[in-house]
N, C-alpha and C positions, 0 to 999 in steps of 0.2 A: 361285721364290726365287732371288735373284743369289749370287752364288759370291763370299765376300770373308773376307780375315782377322777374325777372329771375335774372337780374343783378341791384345792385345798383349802382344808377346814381348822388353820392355826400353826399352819406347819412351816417353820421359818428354815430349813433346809437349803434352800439353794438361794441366790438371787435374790430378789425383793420378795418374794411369794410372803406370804402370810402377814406383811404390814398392814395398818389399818390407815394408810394412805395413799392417795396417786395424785404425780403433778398436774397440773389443771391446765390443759392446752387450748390456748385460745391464739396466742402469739404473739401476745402481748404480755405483761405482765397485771391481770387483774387482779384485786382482792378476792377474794369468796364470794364476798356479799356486795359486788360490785354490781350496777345496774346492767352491763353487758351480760354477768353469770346468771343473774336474776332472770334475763330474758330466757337464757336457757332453760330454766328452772322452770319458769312456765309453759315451756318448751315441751317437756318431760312432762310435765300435768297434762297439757293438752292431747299429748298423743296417748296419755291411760285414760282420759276422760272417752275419746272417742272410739280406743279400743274397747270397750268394756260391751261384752255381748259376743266379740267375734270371734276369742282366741287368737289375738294377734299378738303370738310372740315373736316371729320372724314377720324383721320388718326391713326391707330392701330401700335403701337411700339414694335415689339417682338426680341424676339433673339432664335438662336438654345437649347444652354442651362441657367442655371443659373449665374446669378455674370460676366455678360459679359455687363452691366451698361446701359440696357434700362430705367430704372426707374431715373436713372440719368438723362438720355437723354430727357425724358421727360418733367420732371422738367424746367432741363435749355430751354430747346429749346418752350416748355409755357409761363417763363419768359419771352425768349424774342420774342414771340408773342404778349406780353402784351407791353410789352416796344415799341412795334414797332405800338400801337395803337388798336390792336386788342382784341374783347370782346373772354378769353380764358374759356374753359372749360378740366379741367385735370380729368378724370376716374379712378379709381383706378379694371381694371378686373384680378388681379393675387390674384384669390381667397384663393390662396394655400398660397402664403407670401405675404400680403400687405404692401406697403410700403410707398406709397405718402401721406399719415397722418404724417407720424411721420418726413418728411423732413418741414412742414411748423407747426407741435406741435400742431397736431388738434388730435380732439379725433376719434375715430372709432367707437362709439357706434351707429351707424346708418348711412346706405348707400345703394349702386345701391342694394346688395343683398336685404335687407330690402323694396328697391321698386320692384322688379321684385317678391317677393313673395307677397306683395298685402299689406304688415305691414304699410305701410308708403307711404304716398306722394310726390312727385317732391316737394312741397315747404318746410320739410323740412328735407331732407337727404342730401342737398349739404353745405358746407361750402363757405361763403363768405371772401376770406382772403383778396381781396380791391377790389375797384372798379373796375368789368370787369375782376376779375380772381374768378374762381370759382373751388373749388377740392371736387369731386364726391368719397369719401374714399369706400372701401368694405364695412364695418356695418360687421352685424354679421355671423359668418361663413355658409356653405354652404354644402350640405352636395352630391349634384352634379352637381358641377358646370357647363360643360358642356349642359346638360339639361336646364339651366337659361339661356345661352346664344344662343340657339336654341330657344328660348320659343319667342312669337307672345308679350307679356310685354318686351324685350327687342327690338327688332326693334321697339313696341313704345316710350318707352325710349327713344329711339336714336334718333327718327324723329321727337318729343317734344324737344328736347334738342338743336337740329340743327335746327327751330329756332329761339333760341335764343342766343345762339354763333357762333362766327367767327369759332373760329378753336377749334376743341374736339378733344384732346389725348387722347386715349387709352391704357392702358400698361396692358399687358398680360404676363400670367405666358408663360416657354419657350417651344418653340416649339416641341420638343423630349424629353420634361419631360414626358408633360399631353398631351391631345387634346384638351383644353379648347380654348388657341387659333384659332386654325383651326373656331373652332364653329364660333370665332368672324366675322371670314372674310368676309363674304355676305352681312355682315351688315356694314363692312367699305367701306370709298371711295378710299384709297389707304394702302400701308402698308411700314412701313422702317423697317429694320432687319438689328439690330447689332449686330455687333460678335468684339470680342475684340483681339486683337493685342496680336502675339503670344503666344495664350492660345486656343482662337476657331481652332478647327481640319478642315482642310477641307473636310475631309469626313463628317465631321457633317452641314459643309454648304451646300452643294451639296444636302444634306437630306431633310435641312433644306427649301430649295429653292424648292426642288422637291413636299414637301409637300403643301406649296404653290401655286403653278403650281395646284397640283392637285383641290385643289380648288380653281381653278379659282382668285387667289390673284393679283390685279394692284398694284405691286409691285414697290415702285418709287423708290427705291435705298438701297444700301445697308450700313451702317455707320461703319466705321474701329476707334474701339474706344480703349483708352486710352494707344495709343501710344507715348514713349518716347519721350522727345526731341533729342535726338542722333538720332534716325531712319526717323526723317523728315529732309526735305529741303524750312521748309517756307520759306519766305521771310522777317518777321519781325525777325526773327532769326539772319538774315546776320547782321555786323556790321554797314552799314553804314543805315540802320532801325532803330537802335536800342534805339535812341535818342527817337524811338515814346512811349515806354513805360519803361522809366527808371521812379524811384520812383519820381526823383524832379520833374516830369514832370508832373504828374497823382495824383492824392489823392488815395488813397488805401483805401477802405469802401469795405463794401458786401453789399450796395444797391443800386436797381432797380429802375429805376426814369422811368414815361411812358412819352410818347414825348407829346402827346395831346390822346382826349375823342374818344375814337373807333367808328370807323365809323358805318354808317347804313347800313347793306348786311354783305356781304362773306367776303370771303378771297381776293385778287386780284387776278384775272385772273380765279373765278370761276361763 
């Protein structure tokens, strides 16, 4: 792998790179400080609380099946890795549907696949979308994926990559689709597995987990996604909260502001 600055550090040169913003993809249009971001937010707390001890900055995002919104998850939860100061790195391994191109409007004609077969170099298959976030899209398709993700070029990929970012998302096609994820797991330091709120089967979790299991996955948790407001008990929900995110209160945008300049090392607590 060649030796090169990884991430820009101010350099407003091409494209967005070096803004102190990213738009906030959720798919709706939330405020910042909306109770949806919010859940994110402690989203992001919770997986550096339970990282802390392992070194888990690669962190592989799957689900059982399809359309149960890991690539969602991804997304926001890199944003606000970014926001929270941290140099992000987003993957794009769901060779079969990629999708983290088309949420930040970058193009796919070149990516991890493109390096892992030898076409293309680490400097330049990655997209710079600002300073300290960086998305790794698929590139051109693949014709066994699996096989790429077991190959001696991807754990060096990975180990060039980690580093030079804090925190690397991985999102993976779903787990009882293909076996492409499985492949990934060896090579991550931990994994989250989302399943979506009365649509994932529990027989298909218990699969899901099992497969897992079987390879050896340090599994940090599992995320219960895009559930109703009716079926929760937050607490920014109850009334006498609610003053914290009423419209007069908050500015309503879909942008990302980063606090300060990502620190030098890991993640905390790795």
């Amino acid at each position: 792998m060649p030796s090169f600055r990884f991430f820009r550090n101010g350099s407003r040169d091409s494209g967005r790179a070096g803004q102190n913003h990213l738009p906030f993809y959720l798919g709706r249009n939330f405020s910042r400080f909306s109770p949806q971001v919010e859940e994110y937010r402690a989203l992001r707390t919770a997986v550096e609380l339970m990282s802390q001890g392992r070194d888990a900055k690669t962190i592989l995002v799957t689900s059982a099946g399809p359309g149960e919104g890991k690539s969602t998850v991804v997304v926001n939860l890199g944003l606000l890795f970014w926001e929270f100061g941290r140099n992000v790195l987003l993957i794009d391994c769901d060779l079969r549907m990629p999708s983290l191109h088309k949420a930040f409007g970058l193009r796919n004609a070149r990516g991890i696949t493109d390096l892992l077969a030898g076409n293309a170099d680490a400097s330049t298959v990655q997209s710079h979308v600002a300073e300290g976030f960086v998305v790794l899209p698929r590139g051109a398709a693949a014709p066994n994926p699996p096989v790429l993700f077991r190959s001696l070029a991807f754990r060096e990929a990975l180990a060039f990559y980690r580093e030079q970012a804090d925190v690397i998302l991985v999102d993976s096609s779903p787990l009882l689709a293909v076996s492409d994820a499985i492949q990934i797991v060896p090579a991550a330091d931990v994994v989250l597995l989302v399943v979506q709120a009365g649509r994932t089967k529990r027989r298909d979790i218990l699969r899901a987990k099992k497969l897992l299991a079987a390879a050896r996955a340090n599994l940090l948790g599992t995320i219960l996604n895009k559930v109703e407001p009716s079926e929760g008990h937050y607490y920014y929900r109850e009334p006498r909260y609610r003053y914290y995110f009423e419209d007069g209160q908050v500015t309503r945008d879909t942008a990302i502001r980063r606090i300060g300049p990502g620190p030098a090392g890991p993640v905390a607590g790795s």
